[in-house]
C-alpha positions as CSV (number, residue, x, y, z in Angstrom):
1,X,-2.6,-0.6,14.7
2,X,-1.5,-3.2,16.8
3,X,1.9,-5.0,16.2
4,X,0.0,-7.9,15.5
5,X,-2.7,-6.8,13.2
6,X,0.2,-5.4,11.0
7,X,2.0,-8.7,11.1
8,X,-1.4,-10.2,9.9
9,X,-2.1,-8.5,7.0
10,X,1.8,-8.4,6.0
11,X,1.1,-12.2,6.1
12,X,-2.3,-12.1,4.4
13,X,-0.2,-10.0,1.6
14,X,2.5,-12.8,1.2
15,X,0.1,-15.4,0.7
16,X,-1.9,-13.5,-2.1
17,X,1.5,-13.1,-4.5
18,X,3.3,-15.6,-5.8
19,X,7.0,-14.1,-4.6
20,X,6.4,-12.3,-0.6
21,X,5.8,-8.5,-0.5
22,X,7.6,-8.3,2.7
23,X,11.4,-10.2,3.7
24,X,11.6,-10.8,7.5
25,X,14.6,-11.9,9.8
26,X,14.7,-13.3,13.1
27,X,15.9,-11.5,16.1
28,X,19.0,-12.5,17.8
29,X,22.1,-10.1,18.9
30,X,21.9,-7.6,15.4
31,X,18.1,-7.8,16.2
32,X,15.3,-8.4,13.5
33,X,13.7,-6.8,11.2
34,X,11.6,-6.5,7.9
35,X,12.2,-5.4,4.2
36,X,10.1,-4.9,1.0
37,X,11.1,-7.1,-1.3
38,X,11.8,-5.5,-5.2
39,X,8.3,-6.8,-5.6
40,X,7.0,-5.3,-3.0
41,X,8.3,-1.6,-3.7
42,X,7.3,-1.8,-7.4
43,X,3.5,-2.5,-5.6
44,X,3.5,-0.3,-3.5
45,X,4.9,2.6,-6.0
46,X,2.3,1.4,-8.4
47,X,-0.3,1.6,-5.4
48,X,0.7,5.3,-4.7
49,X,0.1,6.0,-8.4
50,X,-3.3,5.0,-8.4
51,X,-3.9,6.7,-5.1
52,X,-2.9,9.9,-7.0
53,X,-5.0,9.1,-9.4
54,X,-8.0,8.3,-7.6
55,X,-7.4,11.5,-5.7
56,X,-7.1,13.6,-9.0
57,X,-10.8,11.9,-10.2
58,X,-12.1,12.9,-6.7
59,X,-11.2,16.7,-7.6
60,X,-12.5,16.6,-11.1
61,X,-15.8,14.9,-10.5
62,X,-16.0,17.5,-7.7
63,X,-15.5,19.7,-9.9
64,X,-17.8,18.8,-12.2
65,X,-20.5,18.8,-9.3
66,X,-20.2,22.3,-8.7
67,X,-20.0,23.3,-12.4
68,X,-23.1,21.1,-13.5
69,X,-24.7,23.0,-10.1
70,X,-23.9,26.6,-11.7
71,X,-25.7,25.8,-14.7
């Protein structure tokens, strides 16, 4: 992904919340940078949870699949 793109969506993010997702600071002589904000890490741990989770449904309906296929 291009610097850009991911600069793009950080912004698209910021504008869909009411507090930003992502901190940035300007370059200079200590350099720049960017930071989740407390928001933004309790969004993206709950985002990881239902990634698990969405992973755990993929194994059971697959599951389900093959049993429903043994009967």
């Amino acid at each position: 992904m291009s610097y850009k793109r991911a600069w793009m969506l950080v912004e698209t993010l910021n504008a869909g919340f009411d507090v930003p997702m992502v901190e940035s600071t300007r370059g200079g002589p200590q350099g720049g940078g960017a930071r989740l904000t407390e928001l933004g890490a309790e969004v993206l741990a709950l985002y990881r949870k239902m990634e698990a989770v969405r992973a755990d449904a993929d194994i059971l309906r697959a599951r389900l699949a093959t049993q429903q296929d043994q009967d």
